[in-house]
MITIZA-704626 format. One record per residue (C-alpha): x, y, z; residue in one letter. Coordinates in nm, 4 decimals. Layout:
N
rec xx:X&yy:Y&zz:Z&aa:A
...
//
This chain:
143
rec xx:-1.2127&yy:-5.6457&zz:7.1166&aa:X
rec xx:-1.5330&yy:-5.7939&zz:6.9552&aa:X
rec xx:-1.7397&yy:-5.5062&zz:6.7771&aa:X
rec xx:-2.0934&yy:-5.4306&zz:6.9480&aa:X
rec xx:-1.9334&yy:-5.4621&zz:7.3245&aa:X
rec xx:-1.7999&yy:-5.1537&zz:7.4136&aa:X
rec xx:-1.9613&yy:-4.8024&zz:7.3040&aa:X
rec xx:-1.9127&yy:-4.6770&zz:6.9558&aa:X
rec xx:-1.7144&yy:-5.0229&zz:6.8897&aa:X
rec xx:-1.9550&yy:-4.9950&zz:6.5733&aa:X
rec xx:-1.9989&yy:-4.6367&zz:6.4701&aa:X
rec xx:-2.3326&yy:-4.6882&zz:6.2559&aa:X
rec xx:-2.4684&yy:-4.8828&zz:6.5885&aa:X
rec xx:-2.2974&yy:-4.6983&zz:6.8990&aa:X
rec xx:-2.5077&yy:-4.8220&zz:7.1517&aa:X
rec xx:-2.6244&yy:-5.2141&zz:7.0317&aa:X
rec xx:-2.9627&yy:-5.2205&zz:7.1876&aa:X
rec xx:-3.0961&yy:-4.8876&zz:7.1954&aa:X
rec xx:-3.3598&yy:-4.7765&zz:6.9667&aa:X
rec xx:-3.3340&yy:-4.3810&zz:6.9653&aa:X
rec xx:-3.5178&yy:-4.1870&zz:6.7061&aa:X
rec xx:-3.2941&yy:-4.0329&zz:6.4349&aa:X
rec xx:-3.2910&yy:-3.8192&zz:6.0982&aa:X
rec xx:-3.0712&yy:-3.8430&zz:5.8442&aa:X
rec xx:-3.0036&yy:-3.6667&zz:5.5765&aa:X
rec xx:-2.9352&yy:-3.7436&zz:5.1839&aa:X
rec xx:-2.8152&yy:-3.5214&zz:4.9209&aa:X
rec xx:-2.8824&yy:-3.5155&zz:4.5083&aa:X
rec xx:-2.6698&yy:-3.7062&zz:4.3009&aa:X
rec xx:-2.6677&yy:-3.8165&zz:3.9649&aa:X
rec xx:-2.8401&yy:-4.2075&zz:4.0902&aa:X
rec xx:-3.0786&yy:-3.9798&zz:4.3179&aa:X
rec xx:-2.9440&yy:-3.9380&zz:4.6382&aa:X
rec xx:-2.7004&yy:-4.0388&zz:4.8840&aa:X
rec xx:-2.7052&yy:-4.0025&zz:5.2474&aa:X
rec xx:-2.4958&yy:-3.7538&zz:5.3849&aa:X
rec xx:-2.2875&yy:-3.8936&zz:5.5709&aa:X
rec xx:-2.0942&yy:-3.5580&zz:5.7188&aa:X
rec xx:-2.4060&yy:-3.4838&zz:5.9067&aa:X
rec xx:-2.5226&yy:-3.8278&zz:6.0081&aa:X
rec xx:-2.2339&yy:-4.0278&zz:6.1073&aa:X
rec xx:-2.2373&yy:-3.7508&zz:6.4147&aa:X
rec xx:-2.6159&yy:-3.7904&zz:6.4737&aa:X
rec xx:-2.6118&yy:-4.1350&zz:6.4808&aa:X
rec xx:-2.3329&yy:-4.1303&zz:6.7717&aa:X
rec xx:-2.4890&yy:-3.8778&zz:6.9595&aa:X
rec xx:-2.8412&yy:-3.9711&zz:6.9514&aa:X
rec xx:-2.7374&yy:-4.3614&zz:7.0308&aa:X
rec xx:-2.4793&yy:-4.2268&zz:7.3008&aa:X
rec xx:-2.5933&yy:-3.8588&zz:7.4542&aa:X
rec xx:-2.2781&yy:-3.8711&zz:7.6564&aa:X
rec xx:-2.0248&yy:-3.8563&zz:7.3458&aa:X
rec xx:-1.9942&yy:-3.5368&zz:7.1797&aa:X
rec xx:-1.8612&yy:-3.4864&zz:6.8195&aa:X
rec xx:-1.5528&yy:-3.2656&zz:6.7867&aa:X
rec xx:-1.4561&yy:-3.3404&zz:6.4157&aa:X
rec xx:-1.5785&yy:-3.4818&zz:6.1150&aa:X
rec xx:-1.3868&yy:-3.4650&zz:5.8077&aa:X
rec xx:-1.3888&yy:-3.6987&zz:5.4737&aa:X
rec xx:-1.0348&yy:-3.8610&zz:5.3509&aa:X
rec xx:-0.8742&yy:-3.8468&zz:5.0727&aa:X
rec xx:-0.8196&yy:-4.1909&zz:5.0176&aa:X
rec xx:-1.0633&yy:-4.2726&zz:4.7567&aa:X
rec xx:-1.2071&yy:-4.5270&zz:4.9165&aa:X
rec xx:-1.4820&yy:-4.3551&zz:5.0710&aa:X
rec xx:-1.3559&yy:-4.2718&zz:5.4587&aa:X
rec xx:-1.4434&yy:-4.0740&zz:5.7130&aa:X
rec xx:-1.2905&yy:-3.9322&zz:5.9931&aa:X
rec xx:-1.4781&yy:-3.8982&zz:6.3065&aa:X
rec xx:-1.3206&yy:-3.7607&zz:6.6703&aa:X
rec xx:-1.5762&yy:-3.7448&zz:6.9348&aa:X
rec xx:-1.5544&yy:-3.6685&zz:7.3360&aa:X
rec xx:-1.6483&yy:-3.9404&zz:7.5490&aa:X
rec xx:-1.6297&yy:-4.1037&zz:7.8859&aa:X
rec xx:-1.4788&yy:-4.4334&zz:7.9046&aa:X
rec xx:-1.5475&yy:-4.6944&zz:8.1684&aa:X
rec xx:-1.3934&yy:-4.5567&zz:8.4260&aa:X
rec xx:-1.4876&yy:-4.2251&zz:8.4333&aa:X
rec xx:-1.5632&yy:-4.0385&zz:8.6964&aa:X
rec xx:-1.7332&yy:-3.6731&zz:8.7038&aa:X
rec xx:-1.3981&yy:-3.4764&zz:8.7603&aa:X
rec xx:-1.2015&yy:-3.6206&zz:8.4675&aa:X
rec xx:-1.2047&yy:-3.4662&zz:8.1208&aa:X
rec xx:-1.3899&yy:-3.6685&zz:7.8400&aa:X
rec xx:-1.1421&yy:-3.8978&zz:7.6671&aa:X
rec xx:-1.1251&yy:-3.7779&zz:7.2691&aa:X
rec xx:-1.0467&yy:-4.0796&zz:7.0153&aa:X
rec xx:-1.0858&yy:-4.0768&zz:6.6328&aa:X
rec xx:-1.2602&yy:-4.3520&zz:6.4686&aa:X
rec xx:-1.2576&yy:-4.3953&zz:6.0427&aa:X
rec xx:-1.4929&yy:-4.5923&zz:5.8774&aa:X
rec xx:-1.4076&yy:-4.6892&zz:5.5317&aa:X
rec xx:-1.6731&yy:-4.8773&zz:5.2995&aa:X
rec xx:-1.5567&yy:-5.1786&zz:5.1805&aa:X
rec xx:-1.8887&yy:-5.2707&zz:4.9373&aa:X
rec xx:-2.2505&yy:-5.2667&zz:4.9411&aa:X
rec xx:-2.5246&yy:-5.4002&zz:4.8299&aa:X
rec xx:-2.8659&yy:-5.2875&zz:4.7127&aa:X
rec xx:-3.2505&yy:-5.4137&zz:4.6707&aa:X
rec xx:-3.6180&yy:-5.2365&zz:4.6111&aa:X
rec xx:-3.9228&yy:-5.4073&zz:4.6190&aa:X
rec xx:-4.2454&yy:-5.1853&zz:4.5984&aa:X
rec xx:-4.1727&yy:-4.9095&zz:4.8700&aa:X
rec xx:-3.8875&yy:-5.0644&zz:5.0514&aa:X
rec xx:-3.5180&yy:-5.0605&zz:4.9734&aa:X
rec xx:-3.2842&yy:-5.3288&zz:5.1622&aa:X
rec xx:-2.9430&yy:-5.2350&zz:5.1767&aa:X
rec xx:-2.6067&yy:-5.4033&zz:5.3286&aa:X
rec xx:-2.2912&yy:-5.2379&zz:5.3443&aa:X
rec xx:-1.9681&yy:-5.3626&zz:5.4498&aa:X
rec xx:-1.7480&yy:-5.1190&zz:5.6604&aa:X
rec xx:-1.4081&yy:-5.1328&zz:5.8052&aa:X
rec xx:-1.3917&yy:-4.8861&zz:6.1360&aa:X
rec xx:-1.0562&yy:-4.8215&zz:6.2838&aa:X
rec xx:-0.9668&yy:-4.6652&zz:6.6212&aa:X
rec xx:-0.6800&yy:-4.4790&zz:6.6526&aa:X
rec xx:-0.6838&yy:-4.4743&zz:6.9862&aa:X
rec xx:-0.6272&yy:-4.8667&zz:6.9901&aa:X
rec xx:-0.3630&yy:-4.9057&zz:6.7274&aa:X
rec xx:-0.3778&yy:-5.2375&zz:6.5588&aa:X
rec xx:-0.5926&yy:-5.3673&zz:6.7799&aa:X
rec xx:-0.8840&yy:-5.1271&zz:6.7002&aa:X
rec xx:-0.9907&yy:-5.2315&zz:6.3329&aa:X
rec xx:-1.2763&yy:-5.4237&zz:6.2639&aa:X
rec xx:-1.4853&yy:-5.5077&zz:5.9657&aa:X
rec xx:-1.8390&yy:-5.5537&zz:5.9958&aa:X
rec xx:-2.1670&yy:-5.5439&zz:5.7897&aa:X
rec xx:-2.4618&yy:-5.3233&zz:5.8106&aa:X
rec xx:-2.7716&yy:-5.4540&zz:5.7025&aa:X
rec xx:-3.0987&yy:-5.1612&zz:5.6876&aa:X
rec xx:-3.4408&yy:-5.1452&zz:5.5488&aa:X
rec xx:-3.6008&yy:-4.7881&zz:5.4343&aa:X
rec xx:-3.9882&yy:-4.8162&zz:5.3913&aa:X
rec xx:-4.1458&yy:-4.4889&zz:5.2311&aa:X
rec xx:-4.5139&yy:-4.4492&zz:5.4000&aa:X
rec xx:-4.7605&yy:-4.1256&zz:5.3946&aa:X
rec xx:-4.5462&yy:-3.9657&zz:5.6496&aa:X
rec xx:-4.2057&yy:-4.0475&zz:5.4906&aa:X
rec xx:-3.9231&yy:-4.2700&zz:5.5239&aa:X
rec xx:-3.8748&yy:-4.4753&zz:5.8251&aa:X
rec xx:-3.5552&yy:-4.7028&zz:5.8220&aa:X
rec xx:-3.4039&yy:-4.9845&zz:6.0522&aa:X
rec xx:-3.1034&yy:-5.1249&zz:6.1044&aa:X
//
């Protein structure tokens, strides 16, 4: 399955296309912050997909950065008197990359997601390239 076709094939970008409005949120760390990824990797499904609804969210450890998210969610062919189908999907970060230029930071990150729900046939890598600008009313990012 090629990442982007079905929903939440790419966890960071559930719904390829849409352009819901989001807010994320970082924590203090000894570089400055880091985005919190407990409370956002469940925002970012849910505001990109209003249908799926988070169930779990809980951090591996692996070492390598990975999180473990189980969500609710109708499939393709749901219908209204079926229960939601629950999967769990783990994204691990591979490596990223960062740049700031005046008030923008460019960042790309390389993730591996795997669905348990599809066995072998549910990893994929892919790479997540974003741009934060900090204006007079904050920080505004895309993706």
């Amino acid at each position: 399955q090629v990442p982007g076709v079905a929903m939440g094939s790419i966890l960071r970008l559930p719904n390829v296309g849409a352009e819901p409005s989001l807010t994320w949120n970082f924590v203090a760390d000894a570089d400055g912050a880091k985005a919190d990824w407990a409370k956002n990797l469940p925002a970012t499904l849910e505001g990109f997909w209003p249908d799926a609804t988070t169930q779990r969210m809980e951090r591996s450890d692996d070492g390598h950065g990975t999180w473990a998210l189980t969500y609710a969610s109708p499939t393709a062919l749901f219908r209204k008197d079926e229960p939601l189908t629950e999967r769990t999907v783990m994204s691990q970060w591979l490596g990223a990359d960062l740049w700031q230029q005046e008030n923008q930071c460019y960042s790309v990150e390389w993730i591996r997601q795997t669905d348990l729900l599809q066995g072998q046939d549910g990893v994929a890598d892919y790479k997540v390239l974003m741009t934060l600008t900090k204006g007079e009313k904050g920080i505004s990012g895309r993706m």
